[in-house]
C-alpha positions as CSV (number, residue, x, y, z in Angstrom):
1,X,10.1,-62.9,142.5
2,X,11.3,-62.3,138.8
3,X,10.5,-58.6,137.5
4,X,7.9,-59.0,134.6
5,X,6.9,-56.9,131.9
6,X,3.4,-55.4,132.7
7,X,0.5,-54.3,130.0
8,X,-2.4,-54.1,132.6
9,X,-2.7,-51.1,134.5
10,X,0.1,-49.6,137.4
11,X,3.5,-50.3,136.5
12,X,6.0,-50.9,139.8
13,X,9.1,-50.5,139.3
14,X,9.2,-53.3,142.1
15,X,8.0,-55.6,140.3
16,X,7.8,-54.8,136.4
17,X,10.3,-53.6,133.9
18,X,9.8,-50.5,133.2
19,X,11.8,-47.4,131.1
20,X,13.2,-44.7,133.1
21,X,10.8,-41.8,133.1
22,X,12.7,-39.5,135.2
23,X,13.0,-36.6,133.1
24,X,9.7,-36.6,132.0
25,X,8.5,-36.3,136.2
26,X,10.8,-33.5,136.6
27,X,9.0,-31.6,133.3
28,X,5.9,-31.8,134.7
29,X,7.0,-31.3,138.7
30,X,8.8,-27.9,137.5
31,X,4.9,-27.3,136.0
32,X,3.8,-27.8,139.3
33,X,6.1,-25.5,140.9
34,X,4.8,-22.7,139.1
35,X,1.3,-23.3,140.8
36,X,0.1,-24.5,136.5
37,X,-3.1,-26.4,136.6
38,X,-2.6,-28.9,134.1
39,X,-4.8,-31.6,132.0
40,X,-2.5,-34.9,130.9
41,X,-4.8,-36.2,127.7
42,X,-3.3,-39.1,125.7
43,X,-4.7,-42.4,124.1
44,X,-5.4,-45.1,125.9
45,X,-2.9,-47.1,127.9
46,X,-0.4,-44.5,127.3
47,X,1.1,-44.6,130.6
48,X,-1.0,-42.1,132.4
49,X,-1.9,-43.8,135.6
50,X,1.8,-44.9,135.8
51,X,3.0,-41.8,135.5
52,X,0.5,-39.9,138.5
53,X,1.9,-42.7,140.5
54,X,5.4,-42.3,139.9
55,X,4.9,-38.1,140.1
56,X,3.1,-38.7,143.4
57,X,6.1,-40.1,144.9
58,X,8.2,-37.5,143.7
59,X,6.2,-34.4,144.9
60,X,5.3,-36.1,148.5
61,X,8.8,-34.7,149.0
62,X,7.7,-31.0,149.0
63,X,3.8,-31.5,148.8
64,X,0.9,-33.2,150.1
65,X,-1.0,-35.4,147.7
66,X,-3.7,-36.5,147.1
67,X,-4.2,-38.9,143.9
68,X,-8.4,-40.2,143.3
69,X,-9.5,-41.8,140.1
70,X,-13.0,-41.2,138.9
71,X,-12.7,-44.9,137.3
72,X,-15.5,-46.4,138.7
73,X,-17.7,-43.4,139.0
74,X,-21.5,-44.6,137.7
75,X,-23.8,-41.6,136.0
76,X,-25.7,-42.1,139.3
77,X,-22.6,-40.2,141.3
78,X,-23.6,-37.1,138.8
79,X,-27.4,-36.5,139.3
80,X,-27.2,-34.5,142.0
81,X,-24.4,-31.9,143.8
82,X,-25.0,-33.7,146.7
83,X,-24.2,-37.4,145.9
84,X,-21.1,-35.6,143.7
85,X,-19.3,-34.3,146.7
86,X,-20.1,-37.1,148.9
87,X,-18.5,-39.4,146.4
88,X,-15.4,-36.6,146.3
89,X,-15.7,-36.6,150.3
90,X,-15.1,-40.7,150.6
91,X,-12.6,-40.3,148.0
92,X,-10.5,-37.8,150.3
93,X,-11.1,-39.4,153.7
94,X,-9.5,-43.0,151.6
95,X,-6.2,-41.1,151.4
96,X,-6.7,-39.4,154.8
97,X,-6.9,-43.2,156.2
98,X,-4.8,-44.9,154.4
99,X,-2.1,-42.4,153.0
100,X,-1.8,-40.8,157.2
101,X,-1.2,-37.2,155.0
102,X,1.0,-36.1,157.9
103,X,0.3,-32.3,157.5
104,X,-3.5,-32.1,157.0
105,X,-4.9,-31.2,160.5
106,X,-7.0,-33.8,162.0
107,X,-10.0,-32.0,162.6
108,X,-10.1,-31.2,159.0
109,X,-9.8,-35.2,158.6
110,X,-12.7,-35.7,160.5
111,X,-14.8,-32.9,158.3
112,X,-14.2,-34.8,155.7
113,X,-15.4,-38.2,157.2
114,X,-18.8,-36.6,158.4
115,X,-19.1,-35.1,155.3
116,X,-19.1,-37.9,153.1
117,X,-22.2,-39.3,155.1
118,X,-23.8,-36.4,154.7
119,X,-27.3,-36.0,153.1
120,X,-28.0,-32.2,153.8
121,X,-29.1,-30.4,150.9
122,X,-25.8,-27.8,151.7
123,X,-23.5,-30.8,151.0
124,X,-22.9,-28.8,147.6
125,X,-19.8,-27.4,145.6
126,X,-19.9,-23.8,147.5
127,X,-19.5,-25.7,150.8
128,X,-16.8,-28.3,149.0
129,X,-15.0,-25.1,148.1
130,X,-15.1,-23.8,151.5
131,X,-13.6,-27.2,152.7
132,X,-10.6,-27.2,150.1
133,X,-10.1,-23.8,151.7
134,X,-10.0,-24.5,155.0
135,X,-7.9,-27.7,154.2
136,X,-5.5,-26.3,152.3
137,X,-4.9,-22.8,155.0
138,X,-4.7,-25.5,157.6
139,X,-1.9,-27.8,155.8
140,X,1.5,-27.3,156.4
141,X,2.7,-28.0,153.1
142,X,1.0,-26.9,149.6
143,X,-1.7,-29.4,148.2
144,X,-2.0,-30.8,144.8
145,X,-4.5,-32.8,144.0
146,X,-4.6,-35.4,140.7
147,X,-7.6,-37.0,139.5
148,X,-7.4,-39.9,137.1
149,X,-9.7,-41.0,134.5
150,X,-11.5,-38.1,134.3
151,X,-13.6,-39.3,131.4
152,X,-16.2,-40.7,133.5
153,X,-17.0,-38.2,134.3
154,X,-17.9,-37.2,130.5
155,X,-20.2,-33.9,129.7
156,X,-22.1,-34.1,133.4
157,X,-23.7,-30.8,134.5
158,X,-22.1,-31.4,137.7
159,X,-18.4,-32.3,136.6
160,X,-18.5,-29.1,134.8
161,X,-19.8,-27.3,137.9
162,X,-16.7,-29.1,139.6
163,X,-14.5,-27.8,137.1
164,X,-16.0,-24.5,137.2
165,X,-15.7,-23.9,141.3
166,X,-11.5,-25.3,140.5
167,X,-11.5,-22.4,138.0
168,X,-13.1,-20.2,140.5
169,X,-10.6,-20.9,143.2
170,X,-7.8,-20.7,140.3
171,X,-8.8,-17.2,139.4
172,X,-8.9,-16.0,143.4
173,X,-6.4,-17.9,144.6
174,X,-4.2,-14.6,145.8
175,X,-7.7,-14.3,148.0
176,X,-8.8,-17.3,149.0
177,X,-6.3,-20.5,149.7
178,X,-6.7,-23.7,147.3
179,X,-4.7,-26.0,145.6
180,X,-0.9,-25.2,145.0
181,X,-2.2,-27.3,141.5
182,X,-4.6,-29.6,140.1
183,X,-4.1,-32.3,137.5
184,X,-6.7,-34.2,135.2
185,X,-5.5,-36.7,133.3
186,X,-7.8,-39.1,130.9
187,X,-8.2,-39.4,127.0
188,X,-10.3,-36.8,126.1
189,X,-9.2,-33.0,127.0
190,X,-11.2,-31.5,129.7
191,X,-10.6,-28.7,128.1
192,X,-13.1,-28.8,125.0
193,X,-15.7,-29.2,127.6
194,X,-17.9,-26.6,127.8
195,X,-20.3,-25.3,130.7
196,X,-22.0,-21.8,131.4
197,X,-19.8,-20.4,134.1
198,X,-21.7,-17.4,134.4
199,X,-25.5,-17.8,134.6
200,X,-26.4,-14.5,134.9
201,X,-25.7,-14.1,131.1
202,X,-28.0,-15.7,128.9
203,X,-25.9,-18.0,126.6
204,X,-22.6,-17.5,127.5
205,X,-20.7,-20.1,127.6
206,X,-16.8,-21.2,128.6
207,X,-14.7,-23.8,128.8
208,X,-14.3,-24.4,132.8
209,X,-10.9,-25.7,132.3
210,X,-9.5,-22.9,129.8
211,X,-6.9,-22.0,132.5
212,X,-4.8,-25.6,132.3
213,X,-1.8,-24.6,130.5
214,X,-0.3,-26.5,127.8
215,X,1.3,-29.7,128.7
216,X,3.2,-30.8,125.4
217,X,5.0,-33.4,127.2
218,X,5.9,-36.3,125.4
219,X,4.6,-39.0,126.9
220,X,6.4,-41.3,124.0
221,X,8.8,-44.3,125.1
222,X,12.5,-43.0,123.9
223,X,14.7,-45.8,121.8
224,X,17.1,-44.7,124.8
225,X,14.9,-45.5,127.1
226,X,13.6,-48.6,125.8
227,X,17.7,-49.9,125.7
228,X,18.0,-48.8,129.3
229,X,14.7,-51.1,129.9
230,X,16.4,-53.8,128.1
231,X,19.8,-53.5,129.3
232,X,18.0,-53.7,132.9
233,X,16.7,-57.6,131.3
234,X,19.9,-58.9,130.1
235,X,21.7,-58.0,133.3
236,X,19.2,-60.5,135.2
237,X,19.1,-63.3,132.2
238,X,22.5,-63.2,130.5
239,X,20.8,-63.6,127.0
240,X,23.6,-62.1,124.8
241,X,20.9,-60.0,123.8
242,X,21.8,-57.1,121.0
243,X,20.4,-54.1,123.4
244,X,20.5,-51.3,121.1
245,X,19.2,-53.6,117.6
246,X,16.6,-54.9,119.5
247,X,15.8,-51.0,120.8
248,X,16.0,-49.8,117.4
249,X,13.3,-52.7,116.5
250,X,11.1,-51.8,119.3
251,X,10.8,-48.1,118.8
252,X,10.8,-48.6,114.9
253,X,7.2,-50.3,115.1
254,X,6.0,-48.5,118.0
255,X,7.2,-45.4,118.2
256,X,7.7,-45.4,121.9
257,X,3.5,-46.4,122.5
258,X,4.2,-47.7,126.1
259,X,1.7,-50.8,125.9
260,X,3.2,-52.0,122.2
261,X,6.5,-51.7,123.5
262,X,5.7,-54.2,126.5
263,X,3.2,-55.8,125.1
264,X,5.7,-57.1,122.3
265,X,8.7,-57.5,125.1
266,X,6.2,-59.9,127.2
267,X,5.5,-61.5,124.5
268,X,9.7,-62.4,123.5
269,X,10.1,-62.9,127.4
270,X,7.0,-65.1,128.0
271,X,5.6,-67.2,124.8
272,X,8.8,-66.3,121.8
273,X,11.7,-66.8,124.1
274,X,14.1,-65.3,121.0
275,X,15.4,-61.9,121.7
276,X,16.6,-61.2,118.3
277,X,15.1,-60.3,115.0
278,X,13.1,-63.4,113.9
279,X,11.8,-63.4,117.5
280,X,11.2,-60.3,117.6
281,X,8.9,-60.3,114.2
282,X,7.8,-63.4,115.4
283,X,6.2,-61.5,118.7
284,X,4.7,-58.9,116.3
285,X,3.1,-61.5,114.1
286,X,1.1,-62.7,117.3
287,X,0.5,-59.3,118.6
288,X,-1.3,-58.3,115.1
289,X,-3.5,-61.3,115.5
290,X,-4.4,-60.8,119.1
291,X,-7.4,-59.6,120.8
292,X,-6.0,-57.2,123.6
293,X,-7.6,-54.5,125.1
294,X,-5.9,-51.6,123.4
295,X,-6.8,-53.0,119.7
296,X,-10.9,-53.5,121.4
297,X,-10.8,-49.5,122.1
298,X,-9.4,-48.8,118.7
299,X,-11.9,-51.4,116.8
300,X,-14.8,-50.2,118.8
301,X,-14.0,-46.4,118.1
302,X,-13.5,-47.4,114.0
303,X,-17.5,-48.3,114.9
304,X,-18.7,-45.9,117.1
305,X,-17.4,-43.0,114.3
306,X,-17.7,-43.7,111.0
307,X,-16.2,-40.7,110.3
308,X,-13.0,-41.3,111.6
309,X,-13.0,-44.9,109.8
310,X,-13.5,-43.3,106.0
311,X,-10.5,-40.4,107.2
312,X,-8.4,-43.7,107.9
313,X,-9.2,-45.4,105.0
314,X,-8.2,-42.1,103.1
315,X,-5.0,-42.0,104.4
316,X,-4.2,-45.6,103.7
317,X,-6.0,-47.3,100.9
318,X,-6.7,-43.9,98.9
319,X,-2.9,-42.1,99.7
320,X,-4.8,-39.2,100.7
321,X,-2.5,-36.2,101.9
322,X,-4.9,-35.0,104.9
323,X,-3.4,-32.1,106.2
324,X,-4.5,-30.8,109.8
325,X,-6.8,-27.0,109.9
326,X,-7.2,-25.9,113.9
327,X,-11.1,-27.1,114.5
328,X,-10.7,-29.9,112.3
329,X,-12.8,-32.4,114.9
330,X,-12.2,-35.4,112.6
331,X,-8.4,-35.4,112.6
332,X,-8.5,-33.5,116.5
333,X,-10.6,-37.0,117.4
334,X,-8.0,-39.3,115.7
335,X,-5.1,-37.6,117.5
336,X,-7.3,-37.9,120.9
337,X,-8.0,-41.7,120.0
338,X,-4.0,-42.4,119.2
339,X,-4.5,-43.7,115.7
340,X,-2.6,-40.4,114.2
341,X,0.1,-38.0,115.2
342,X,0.9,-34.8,113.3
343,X,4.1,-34.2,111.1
344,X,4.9,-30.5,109.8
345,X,1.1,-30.5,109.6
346,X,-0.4,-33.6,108.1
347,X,-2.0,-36.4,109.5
348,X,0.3,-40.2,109.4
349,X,-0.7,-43.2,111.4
350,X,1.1,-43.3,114.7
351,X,2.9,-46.5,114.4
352,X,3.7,-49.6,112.1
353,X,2.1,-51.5,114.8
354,X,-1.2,-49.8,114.3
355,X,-0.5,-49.5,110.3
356,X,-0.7,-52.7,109.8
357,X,-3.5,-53.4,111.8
358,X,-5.5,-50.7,110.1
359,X,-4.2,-52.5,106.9
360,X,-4.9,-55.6,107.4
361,X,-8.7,-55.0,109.1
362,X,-9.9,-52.5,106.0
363,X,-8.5,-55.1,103.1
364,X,-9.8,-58.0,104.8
365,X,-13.2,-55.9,104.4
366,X,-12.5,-55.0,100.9
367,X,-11.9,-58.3,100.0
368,X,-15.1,-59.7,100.5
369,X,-16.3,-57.9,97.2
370,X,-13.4,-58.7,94.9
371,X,-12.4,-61.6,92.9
372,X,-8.8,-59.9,92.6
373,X,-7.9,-61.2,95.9
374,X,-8.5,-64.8,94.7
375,X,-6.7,-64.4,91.6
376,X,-3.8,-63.4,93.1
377,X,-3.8,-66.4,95.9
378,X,-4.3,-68.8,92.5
379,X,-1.1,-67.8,91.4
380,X,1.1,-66.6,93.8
381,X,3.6,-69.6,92.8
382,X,4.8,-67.8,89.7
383,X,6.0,-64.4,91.4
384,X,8.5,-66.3,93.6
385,X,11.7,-67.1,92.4
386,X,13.9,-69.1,94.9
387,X,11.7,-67.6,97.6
388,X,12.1,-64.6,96.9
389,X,9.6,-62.2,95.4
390,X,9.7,-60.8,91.9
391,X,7.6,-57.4,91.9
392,X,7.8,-56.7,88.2
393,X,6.3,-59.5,87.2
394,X,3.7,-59.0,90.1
395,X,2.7,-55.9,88.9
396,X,2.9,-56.4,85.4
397,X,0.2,-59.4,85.6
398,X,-1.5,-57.7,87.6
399,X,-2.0,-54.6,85.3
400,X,-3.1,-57.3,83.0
401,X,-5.9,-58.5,85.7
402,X,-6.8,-54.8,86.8
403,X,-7.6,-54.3,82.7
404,X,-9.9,-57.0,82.2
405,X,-11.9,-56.6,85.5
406,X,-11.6,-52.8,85.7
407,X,-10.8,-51.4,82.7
408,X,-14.7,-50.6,82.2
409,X,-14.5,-48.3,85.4
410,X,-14.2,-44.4,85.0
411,X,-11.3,-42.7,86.2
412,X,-12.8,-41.6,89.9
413,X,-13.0,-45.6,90.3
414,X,-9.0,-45.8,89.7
415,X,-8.5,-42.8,92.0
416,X,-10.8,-44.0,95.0
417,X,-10.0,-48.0,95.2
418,X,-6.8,-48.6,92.9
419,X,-4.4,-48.5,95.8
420,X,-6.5,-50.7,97.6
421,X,-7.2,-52.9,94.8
422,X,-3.3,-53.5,94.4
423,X,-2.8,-54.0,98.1
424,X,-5.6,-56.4,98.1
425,X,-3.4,-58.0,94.8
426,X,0.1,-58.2,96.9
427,X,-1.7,-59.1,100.2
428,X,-3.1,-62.6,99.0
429,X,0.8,-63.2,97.2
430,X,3.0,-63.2,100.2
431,X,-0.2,-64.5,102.5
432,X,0.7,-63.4,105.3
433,X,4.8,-63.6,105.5
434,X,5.2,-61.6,108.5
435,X,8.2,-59.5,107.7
436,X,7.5,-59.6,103.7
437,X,4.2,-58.2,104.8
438,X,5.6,-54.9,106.9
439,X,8.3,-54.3,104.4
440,X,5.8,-54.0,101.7
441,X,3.5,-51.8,103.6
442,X,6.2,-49.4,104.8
443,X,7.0,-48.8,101.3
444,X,3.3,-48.0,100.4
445,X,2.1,-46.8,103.7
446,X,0.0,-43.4,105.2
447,X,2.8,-41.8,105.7
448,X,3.7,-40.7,102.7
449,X,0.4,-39.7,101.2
450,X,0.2,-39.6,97.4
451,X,-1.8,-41.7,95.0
452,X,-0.5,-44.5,93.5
């Protein structure tokens, strides 16, 4: 069976092209080493569950394992301690049956079986923290244990109860045996949850995670590992293909973001079939126009928080500089949600990819209310000369249009929309031209802040 490239869910290296994330598994094992607990939070399809799955195999060498996911965990599994760590149970005893973890006693095994049928009211966290002890004094080998999607599990009372008894056994752990290290990975940090740890003090509260250390691994695709992907392709198709251009392309518009840079590969491989420039613009045209679920996540949190929306439309329509202040939730919740990254302290867009969608969604919505945008198609034969386009004659008519339908406006009109109004302008002339279009907005994009 041919290898494919993969943009939903686990990537096998089996089966799927994939980069080589070695050095990135050995960051985080040598984490592990040191006994760090350790929360993994990036945007969505970033390659988290991938890489749990690839680490797992990598510290089975030295450790036992075991790797849940809290994906399908309904609010029901949170209303009570007892249906909690029955649910945790059932989620142990999978990988006791099916994983056969070799060093884990068997009576401890079958604890964990009776357990998870268990209705008694002292099926609670103080006896699960018992258990882990007992498990992990009984094993062999040191146990980590990884939990994915972590996010359903949300602000629950219980989860942060969870999280608390972890920190317990964290703090103790010279005392009382637990997990060599635990690892949470999902989209929002578990961190900036907050529970009261200690009851006995009337509003005092913590964060019962505030003892992960900081994991500032990058999680990014490198334009070295994207070529080693691609050289991987060309040795089983023989396409001639230009490894290192068509690298340089890929990293260019993504920036490494693991789903864009297979989603636009499958793409080439499976619908394009052109692994060159004017295939590879070709696959991006058809990406921007796609419904896929990363770009579903991203349009439904531009609704869900209008806040983050207007910061976006600062950045990009209004050249806003927006420069990051520790606290600042708005930019802290863009960051979270993958639409920005952080240079020497202000805010860009992560990636052309998502530039240009951002673009193209907020002028489409902008253009409902202007005439400008009509104009502009009306006449977009006289800016081209021999198909190319002339800007100075662009933007000299269309100071003369701005003048006669805005000239009336004050001066916080030309500050707020005139960027957007010029975009709108440009947008309707080359109408879509795929690579016209990206040069154009790289030149007047987020990145570099500043009014127009």
């Amino acid at each position: 069976m041919r290898k494919k490239f993969n943009t939903t869910g686990l990537c096998l290296p089996d089966i799927h092209y994939m980069v080589n994330i070695d050095d990135r598994l050995e960051e985080i094992k040598a984490m592990v080493d040191e006994g760090e607990y350790l929360t993994i939070n990036r945007a969505r399809q970033f390659g988290k569950t991938t890489t749990l799955w690839r680490l797992k195999e990598k510290l089975l060498e030295q450790y036992e394992v075991f790797l849940i996911s809290f994906e399908r965990m309904t609010k029901e599994v949170f209303c009570s301690e007892t249906v909690f760590c029955r649910r945790f149970y059932s989620l142990m005893s999978s990988m006791f049956k099916y994983e056969k973890n070799g060093t884990i006693p068997l009576d401890v095994a079958e604890e964990c079986n009776r357990r998870k049928l268990s209705d008694a009211k002292d099926n609670d966290l103080f006896r699960l923290s018992e258990f882990i002890s007992e498990m992990c004094e009984g094993a062999d080998r040191p146990i980590i244990l990884m939990i994915d999607e972590v996010d359903q599990a949300g602000n629950y009372e219980i989860f942060t109860g969870f999280l608390g008894m972890l920190r317990d056994k964290f703090l103790k752990r010279t005392i009382y045996p637990t997990f060599q290290s635990v690892i949470l990975a999902g989209v929002q940090d578990v961190k900036n949850i907050k529970s009261r740890i200690r009851m006995d003090i009337e509003h005092q509260y913590n964060s019962p995670w505030n003892i992960a250390a900081d994991f500032d691994v990058d999680m990014s695709l490198s334009e070295r590992g994207i070529a080693g992907m691609l050289m991987e392709y060309e040795q089983e198709h023989h396409i001639g293909m230009d490894i290192q251009g068509m690298a340089a392309l890929l990293y260019e518009y993504t920036s490494g973001y693991p789903f864009l840079v297979s989603r636009i590969c499958k793409l080439i491989d499976e619908r394009v079939k052109i692994w060159a420039k004017e295939g590879f613009l070709e696959a991006v045209r058809i990406l921007l126009q796609e419904e896929n679920t990363l770009f579903e996540s991203l349009d439904n949190k531009l609704s869900d928080f209008p806040e983050l929306k207007e910061m976006l439309k600062d950045l990009l329509l209004r050249g806003k500089m927006i420069e990051y202040v520790p606290g600042d939730v708005g930019i802290r919740m863009a960051v979270t949600f993958g639409f920005v990254t952080l240079e020497n302290g202000l805010a860009v867009v992560s990636n052309r990819i998502f530039e240009t969608r951002l673009y193209n969604r907020f002028l489409a919505e902008q253009a409902r209310g202007m005439d400008v945008s009509q104009i502009a198609a009306d006449e977009k034969n006289k800016f081209l000369t021999d198909g190319q386009l002339n800007m100075e004659r662009v933007i000299r008519k269309f100071v003369a249009h701005y003048t006669e339908l805005f000239g009336e406006n004050n001066e916080k009109f030309l500050e707020d929309n005139g960027r957007c109004i010029f975009l709108l302008y440009l947008k309707s002339i080359i109408n879509g031209t795929m690579e016209q279009e990206i040069i154009i907005l790289r030149h007047g994009h987020g990145r570099t802040g500043g009014q127009m």
